[in-house]
C-alpha positions as CSV (number, residue, x, y, z in Angstrom):
1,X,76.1,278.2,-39.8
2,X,77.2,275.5,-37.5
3,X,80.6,275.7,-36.6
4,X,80.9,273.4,-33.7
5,X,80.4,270.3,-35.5
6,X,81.6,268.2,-38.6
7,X,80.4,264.7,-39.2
8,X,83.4,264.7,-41.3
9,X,85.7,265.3,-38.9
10,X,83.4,262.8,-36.3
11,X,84.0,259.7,-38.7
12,X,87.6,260.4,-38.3
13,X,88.0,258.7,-35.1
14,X,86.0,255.6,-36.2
15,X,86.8,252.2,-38.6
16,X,84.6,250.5,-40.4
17,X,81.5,253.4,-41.1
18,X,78.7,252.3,-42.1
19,X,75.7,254.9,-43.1
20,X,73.1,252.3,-42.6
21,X,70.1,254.8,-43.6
22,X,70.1,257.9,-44.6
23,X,70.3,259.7,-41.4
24,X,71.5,256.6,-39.2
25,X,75.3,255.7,-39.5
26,X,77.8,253.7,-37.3
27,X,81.4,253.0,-37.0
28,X,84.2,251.6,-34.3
29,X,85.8,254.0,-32.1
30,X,89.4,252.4,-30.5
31,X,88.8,250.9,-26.7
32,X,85.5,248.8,-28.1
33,X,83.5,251.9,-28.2
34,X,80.8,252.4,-30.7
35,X,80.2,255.8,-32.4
36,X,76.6,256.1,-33.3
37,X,75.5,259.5,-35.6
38,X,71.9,260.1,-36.3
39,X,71.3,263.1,-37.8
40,X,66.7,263.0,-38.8
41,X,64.6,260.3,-39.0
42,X,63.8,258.1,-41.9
43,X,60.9,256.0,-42.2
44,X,59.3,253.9,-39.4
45,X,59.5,250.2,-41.2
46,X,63.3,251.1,-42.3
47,X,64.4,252.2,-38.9
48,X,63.3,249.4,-37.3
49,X,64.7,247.1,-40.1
50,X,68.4,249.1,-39.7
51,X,68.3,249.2,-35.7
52,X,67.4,245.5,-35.1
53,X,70.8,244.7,-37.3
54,X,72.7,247.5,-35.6
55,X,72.0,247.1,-31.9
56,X,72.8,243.1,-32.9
57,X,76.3,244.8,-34.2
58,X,76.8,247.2,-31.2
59,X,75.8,244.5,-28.5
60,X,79.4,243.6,-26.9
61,X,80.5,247.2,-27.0
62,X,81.8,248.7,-23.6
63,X,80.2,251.7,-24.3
64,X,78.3,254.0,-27.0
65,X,78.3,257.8,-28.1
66,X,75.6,258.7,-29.4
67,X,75.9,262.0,-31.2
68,X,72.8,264.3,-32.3
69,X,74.9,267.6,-32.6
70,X,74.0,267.8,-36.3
71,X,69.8,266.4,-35.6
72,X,67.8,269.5,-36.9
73,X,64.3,267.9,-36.6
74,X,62.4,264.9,-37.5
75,X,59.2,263.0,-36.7
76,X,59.4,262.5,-33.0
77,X,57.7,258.8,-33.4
78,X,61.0,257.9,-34.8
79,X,63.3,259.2,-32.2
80,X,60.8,257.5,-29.7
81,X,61.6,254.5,-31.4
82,X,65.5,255.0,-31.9
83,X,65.9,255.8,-28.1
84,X,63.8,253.0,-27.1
85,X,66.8,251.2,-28.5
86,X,68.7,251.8,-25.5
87,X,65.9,251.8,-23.1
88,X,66.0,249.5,-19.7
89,X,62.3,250.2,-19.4
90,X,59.3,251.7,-19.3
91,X,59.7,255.8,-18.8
92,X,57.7,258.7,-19.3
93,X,60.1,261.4,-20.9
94,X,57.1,264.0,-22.4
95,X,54.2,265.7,-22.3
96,X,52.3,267.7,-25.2
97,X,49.9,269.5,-25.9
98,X,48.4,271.7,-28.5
99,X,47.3,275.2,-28.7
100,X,43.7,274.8,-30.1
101,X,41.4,278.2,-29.2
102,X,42.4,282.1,-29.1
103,X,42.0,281.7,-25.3
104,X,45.6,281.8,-23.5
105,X,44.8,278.6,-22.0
106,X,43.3,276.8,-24.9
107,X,45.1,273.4,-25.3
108,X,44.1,270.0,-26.0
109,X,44.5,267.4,-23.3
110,X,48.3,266.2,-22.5
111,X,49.6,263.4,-24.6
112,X,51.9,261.2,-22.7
113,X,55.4,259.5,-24.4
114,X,56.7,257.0,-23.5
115,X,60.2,255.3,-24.2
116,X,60.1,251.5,-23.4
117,X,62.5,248.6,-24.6
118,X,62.0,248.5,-28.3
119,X,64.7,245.9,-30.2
120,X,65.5,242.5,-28.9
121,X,68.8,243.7,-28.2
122,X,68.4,247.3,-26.3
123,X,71.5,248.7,-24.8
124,X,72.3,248.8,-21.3
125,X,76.2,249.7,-21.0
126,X,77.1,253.5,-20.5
127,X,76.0,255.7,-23.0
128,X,77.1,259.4,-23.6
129,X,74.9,261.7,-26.1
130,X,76.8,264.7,-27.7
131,X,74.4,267.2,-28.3
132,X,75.0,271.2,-29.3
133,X,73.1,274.4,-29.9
134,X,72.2,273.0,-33.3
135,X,69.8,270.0,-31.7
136,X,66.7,270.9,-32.2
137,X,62.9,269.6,-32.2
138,X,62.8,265.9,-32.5
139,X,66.7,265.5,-31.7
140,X,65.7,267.2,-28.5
141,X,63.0,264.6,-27.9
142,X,65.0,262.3,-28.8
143,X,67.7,263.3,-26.0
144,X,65.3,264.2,-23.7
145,X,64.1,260.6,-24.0
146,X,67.8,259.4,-23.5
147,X,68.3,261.6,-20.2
148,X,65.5,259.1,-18.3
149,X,67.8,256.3,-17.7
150,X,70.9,256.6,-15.2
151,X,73.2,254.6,-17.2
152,X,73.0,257.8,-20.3
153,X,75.1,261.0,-19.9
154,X,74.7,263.7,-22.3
155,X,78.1,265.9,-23.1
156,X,78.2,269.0,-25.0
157,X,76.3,272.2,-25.5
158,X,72.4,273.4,-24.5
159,X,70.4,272.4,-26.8
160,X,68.2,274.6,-29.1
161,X,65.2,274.6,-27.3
162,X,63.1,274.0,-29.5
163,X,60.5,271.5,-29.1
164,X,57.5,273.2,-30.8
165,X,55.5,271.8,-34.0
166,X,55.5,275.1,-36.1
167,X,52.8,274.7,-39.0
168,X,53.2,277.0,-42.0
169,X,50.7,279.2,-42.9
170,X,50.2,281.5,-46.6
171,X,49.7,285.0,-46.1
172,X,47.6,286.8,-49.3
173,X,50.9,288.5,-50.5
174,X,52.1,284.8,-51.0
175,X,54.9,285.1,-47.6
176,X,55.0,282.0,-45.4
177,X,55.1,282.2,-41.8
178,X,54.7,279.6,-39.2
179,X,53.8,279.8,-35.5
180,X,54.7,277.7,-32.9
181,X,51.6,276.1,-31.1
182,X,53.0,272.9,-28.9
183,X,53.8,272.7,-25.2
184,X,56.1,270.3,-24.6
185,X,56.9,269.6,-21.3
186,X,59.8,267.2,-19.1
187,X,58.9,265.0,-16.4
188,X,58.0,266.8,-13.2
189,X,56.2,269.7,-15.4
190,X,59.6,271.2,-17.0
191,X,59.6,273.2,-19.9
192,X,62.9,273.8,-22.2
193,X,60.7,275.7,-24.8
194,X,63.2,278.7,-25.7
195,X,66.1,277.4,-23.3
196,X,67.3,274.0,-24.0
197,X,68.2,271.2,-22.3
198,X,71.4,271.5,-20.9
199,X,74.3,268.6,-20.8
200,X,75.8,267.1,-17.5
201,X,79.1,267.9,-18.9
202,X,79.5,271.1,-21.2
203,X,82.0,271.2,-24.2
204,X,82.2,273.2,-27.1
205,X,84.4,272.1,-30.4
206,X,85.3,275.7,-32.0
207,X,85.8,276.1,-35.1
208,X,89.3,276.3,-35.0
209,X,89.7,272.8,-33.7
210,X,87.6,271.4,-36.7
211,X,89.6,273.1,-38.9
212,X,93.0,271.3,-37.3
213,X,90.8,268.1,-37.6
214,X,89.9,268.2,-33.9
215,X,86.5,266.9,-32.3
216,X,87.0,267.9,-28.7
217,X,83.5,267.1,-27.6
218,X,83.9,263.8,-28.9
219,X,87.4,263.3,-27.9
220,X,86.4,264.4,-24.0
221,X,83.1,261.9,-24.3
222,X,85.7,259.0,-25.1
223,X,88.0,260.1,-22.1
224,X,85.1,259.6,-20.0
225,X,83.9,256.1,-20.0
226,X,86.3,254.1,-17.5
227,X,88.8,251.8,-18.4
């Protein structure tokens, strides 16, 4: 159970909330800050549609939080898209590969992502991503996409670690199990497979500070963009 985040306590600090998809949603932070939440990905054609208007709406913003503490896994083409969003250029941010033979070292070629410039509007102001133990698979592509340009911080907690396609599989007694068969690797070679990527700036909201209405990660991401 996640007890270090609450998008209902997130949306708190923000006017004007709009839930422009069903994972994607927006609102005005005090300061001209923009609080972005994206929580999975929807379809390709409806992202694209909802991010044109919404980097449009966030262009003359100081600064943007982008918060994936509560982004359990998705189809990483989207988040390639979504960060491309706030891309200055061309970047690789991944590697994969796929485990394809009972030999130890049995993997298809590398597959190399790229994050480039995708909207007519990408954002170039300071961004901070929130991210948590609780960010996971595509989320953590999705940061680790975000991490390649000098003008995104990320503020939080490690996340999951994760990165893995897992495919299910039906034993004869009807369980389910899955395996992980992906190698998913950083720039430079770097593997967060069981460890995480960890934030510049760690924070952890406790419970307790939920429960008082209290985001501290988010209040301490606010704090730091400059006046």
């Amino acid at each position: 159970v996640q007890e270090d985040y609450d998008i209902e306590v997130a949306k708190t600090y923000t006017t004007d909330y709009d839930q422009v998809t069903e994972n994607i949603g927006y609102g005005k932070l005090p300061d001209n800050l923009i609080y972005l939440n994206v929580k999975g990905t929807d379809g390709m054609k409806e992202v694209e549609k909802q991010m044109e208007k919404v980097m449009a709406n966030i262009s003359s913003a100081r600064g943007v939080i982008i918060d994936v503490r509560g982004f359990y896994g998705g189809y990483d083409p989207v988040s390639q898209y979504i960060a491309g969003c706030f891309a200055t250029s061309k970047k690789l941010y991944m590697t994969t590969k796929k485990r394809n033979g009972p030999g130890h070292s049995d993997f298809t070629e590398p597959a190399a992502w790229y994050v480039e410039p995708k909207t007519s509007n990408p954002y170039d102001k300071p961004v901070i991503v929130l991210s948590s133990r609780f960010t996971q698979s595509a989320g953590e592509t999705f940061a680790l996409a975000l991490r390649q340009f000098e003008h995104i911080k990320a503020v939080g907690d490690t996340t999951a670690g994760s990165f893995s396609d897992n495919p299910n599989f039906e034993m004869s007694n009807g369980w389910m199990f899955s395996v992980s068969v992906g190698d998913d690797r950083a720039p430079g070679e770097v593997s967060y497979e069981g460890f995480g990527i960890p934030p510049d700036v760690f924070v952890k909201t406790t419970k307790d500070d939920l429960l008082d209405g209290k985001d501290v990660t988010l209040e301490k991401a606010i704090e730091m963009f400059p006046e």
